[in-house]
C-alpha positions as semicolon CSV with decimal commas, in nm:
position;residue;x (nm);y (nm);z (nm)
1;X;10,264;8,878;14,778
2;X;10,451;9,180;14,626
3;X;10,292;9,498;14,722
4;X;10,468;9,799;14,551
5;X;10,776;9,933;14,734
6;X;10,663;10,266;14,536
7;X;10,394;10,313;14,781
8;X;10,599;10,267;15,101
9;X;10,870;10,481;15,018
10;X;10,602;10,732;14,933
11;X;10,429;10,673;15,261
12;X;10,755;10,705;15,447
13;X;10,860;11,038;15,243
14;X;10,512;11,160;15,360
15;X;10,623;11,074;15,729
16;X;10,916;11,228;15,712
17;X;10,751;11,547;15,596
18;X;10,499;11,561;15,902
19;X;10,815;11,474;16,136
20;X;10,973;11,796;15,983
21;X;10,649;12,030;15,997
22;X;10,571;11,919;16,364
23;X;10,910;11,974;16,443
24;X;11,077;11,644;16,518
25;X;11,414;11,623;16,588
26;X;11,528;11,386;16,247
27;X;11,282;11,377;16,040
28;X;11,498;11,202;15,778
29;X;11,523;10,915;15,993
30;X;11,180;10,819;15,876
31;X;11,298;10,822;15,502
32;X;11,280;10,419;15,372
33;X;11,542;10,315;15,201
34;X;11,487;10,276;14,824
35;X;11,687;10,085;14,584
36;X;11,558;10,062;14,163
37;X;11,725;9,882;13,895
38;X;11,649;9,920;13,580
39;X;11,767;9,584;13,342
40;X;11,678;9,492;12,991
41;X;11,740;9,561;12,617
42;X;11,753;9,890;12,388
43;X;11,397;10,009;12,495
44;X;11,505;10,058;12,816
45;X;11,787;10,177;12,761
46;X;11,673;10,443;12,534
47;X;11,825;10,393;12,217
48;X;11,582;10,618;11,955
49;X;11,588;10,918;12,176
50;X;11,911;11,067;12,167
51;X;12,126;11,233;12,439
52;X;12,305;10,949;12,495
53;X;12,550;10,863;12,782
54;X;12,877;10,863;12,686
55;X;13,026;10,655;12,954
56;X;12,756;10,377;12,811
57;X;12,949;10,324;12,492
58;X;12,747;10,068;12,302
59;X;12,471;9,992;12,535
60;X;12,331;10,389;12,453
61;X;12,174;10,473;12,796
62;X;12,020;10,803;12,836
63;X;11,891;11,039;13,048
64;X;11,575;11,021;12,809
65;X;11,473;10,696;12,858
66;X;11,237;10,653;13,118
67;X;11,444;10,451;13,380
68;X;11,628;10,758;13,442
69;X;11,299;10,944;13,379
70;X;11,144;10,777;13,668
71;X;11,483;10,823;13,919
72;X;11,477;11,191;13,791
73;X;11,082;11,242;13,929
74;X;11,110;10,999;14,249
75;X;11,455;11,050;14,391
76;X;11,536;10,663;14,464
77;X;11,779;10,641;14,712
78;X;11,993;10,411;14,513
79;X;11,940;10,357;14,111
80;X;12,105;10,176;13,876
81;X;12,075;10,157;13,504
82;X;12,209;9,843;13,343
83;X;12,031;9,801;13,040
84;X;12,188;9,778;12,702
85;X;12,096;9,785;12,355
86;X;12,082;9,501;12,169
87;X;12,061;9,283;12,499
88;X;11,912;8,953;12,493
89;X;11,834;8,748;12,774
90;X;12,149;8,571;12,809
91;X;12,303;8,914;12,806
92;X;12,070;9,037;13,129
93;X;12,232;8,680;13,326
94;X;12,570;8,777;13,251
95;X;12,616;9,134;13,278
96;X;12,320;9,302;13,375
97;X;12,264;9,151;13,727
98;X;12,524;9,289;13,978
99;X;12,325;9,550;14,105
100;X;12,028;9,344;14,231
101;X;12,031;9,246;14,601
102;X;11,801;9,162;14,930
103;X;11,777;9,502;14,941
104;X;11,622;9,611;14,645
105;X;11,305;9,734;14,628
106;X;11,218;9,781;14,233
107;X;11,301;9,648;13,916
108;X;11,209;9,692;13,548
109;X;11,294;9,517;13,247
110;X;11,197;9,488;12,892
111;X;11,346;9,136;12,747
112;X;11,287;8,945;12,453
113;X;11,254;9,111;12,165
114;X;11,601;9,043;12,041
115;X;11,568;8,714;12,140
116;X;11,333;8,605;11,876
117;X;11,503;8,781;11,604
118;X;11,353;9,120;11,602
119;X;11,651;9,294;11,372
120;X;11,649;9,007;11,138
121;X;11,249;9,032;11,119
122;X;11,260;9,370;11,026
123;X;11,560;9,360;10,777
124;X;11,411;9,087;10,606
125;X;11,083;9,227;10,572
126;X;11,218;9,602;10,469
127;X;11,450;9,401;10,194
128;X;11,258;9,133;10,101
129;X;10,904;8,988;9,984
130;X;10,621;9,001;10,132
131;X;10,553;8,624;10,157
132;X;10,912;8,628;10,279
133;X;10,854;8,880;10,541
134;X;10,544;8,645;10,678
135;X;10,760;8,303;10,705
136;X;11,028;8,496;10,860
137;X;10,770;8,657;11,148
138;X;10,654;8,307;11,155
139;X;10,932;8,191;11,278
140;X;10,996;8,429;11,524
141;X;10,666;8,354;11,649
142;X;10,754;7,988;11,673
143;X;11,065;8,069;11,865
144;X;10,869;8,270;12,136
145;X;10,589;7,985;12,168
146;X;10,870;7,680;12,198
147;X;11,224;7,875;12,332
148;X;11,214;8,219;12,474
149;X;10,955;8,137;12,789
150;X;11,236;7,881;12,914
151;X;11,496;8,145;12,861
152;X;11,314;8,447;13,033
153;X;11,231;8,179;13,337
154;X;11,592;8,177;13,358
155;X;11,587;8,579;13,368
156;X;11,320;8,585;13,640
157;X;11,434;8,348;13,823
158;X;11,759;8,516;13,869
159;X;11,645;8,852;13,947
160;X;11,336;8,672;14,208
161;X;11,670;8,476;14,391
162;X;11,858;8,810;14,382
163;X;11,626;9,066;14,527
164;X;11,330;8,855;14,709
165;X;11,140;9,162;14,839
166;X;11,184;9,373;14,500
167;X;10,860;9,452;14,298
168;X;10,944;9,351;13,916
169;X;10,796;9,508;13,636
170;X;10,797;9,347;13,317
171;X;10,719;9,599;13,028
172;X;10,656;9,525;12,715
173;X;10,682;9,630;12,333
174;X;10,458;9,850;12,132
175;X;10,285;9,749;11,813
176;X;10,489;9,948;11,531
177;X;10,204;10,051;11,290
178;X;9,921;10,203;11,216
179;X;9,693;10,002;10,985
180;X;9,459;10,075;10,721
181;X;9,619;10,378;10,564
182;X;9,838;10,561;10,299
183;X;10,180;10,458;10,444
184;X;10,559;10,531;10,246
185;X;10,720;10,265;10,461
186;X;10,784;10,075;10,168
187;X;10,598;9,756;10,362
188;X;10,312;9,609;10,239
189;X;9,972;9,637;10,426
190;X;10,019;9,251;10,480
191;X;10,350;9,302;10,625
192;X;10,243;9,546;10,875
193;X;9,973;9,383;10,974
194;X;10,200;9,063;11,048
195;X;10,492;9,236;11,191
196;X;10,209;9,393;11,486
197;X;10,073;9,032;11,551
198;X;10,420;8,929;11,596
199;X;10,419;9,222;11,874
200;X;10,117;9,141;12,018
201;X;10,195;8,754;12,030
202;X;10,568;8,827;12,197
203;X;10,382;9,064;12,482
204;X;10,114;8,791;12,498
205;X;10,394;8,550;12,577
206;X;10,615;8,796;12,805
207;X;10,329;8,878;12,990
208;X;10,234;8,513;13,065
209;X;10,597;8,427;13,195
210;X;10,614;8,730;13,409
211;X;10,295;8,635;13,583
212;X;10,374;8,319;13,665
213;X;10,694;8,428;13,865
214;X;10,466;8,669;14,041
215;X;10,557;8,979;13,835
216;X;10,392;9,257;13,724
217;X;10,345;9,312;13,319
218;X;10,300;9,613;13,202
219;X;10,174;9,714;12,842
220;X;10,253;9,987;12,642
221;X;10,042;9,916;12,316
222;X;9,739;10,125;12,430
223;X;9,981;10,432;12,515
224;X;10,135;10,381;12,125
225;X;9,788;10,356;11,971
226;X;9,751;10,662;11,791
227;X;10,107;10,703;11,782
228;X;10,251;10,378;11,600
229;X;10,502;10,413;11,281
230;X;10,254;10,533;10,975
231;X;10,015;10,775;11,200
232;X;9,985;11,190;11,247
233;X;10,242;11,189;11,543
234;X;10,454;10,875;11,542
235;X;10,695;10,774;11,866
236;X;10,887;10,543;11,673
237;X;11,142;10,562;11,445
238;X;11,069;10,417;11,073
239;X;11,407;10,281;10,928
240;X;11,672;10,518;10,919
241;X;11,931;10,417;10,686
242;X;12,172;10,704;10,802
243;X;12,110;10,574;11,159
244;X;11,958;10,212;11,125
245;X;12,089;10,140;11,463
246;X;11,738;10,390;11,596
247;X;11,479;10,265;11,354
248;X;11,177;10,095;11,487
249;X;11,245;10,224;11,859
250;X;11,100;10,499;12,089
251;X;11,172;10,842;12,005
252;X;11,217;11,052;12,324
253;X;10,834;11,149;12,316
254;X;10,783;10,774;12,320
255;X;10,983;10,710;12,614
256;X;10,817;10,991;12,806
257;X;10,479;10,977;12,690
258;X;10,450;10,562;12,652
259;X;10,690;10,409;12,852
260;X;10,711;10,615;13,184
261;X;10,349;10,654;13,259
262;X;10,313;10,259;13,180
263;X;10,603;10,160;13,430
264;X;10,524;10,451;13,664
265;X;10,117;10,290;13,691
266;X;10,258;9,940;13,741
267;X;10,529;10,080;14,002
């Protein structure tokens, strides 16, 4: 059973601080060790808001995204940030991985998404017709039913051999608009309406996977509701053509206001 490793290492902080107000001798002796690793794609790694690390080069880490959000607020004794955009599960087994170990104690991860041909969805759908966009999110959702659940077993598996006693969380991805509305995304009502089922049917699937290893899955469509791509106060990005690279991810009030409080509750 995984019990969060959140709540002993606040239980042993809150130790350490009675040690220290009684007047013990080391109270920092009673400080657990904490390891957190954060794995997975671009929406953990931040890309959309900004700030980026430059020592990241491609993958686009940040301080903004809310792995390093999380580290900031809870002091981890040990925390490492692997994810990188555009990563796809393959990606996580071959280069994302070296950080996890008997001693970890958390892990998060967002996977997937690229996967099933999330870029290509959206490119497709932005360029092309609307019965065009459909087939194409079709697909995609055939690839998630029939490939992708082998291929994040493989992920889980790897990280559940790795780090035994960690508690995982699995997040997943928001829906990207808001329905039923005047909207200059240049999408048809049909097409958004698709493109969020494809969300909804990829978390649906993630989600599934993730508790069958044991795992916790976190979602961060309710958080996004109210906040999607079309709406008063978006935290996405539409498509940028300057910057196409940041379209349809978190902006850095996404990654604070959605993300964080959805992995910090599952933590």
């Amino acid at each position: 059973m995984r019990l969060s490793r959140f709540a002993a290492l606040t239980s042993s902080l809150l130790l350490a601080a009675g040690a220290a107000l009684f007047g013990a001798g080391q109270a920092a002796a009673a400080q657990a060790d904490f390891g957190y690793v954060a794995l997975g794609d671009s929406y953990s790694s931040g890309v959309g808001a900004g700030n980026y690390d430059s020592a990241s080069g491609n993958c686009k880490r940040t301080s903004r995204a809310y792995p390093a959000l999380w580290a900031a607020a809870h002091s981890p004794q040990t925390f490492s940030f692997t994810a990188c955009s555009g990563a796809r599960t393959g990606d996580v087994l071959s280069g994302q991985l070296g950080p996890l170990n008997s001693g970890t104690d958390l892990v998060s991860i967002t996977v997937g998404g690229n996967d099933a041909g999330f870029a290509d969805v959206m490119t497709t759908c932005v360029l092309q017709s609307e019965s065009t966009c459909v087939n194409r999110v079709n697909q995609a959702k055939a690839y998630v039913d029939t490939t992708l659940p082998g291929r994040l077993d493989q992920v889980y598996d790897a990280i559940d051999s790795r780090s035994p006693n960690a508690r995982v969380v699995v997040i997943g991805y928001p829906r990207f608009y808001k329905l039923n509305g005047t909207c200059t995304t240049g999408l048809t009502e049909g097409e958004r309406a698709a493109i969020n089922g494809a969300a909804d049917h990829l978390n649906t699937a993630i989600a599934k996977r993730a508790a069958d290893h044991g795992f916790t899955f976190a979602s961060v469509a309710g958080a996004f509701t109210g906040h999607e791509i079309c709406s008063g106060a978006p935290w996405l990005h539409s498509v940028n053509w300057l910057n196409i690279g940041e379209s349809y991810h978190p902006t850095a009030a996404g990654q604070s206001g959605g993300y964080l409080p959805a992995f910090t509750n599952a933590a």
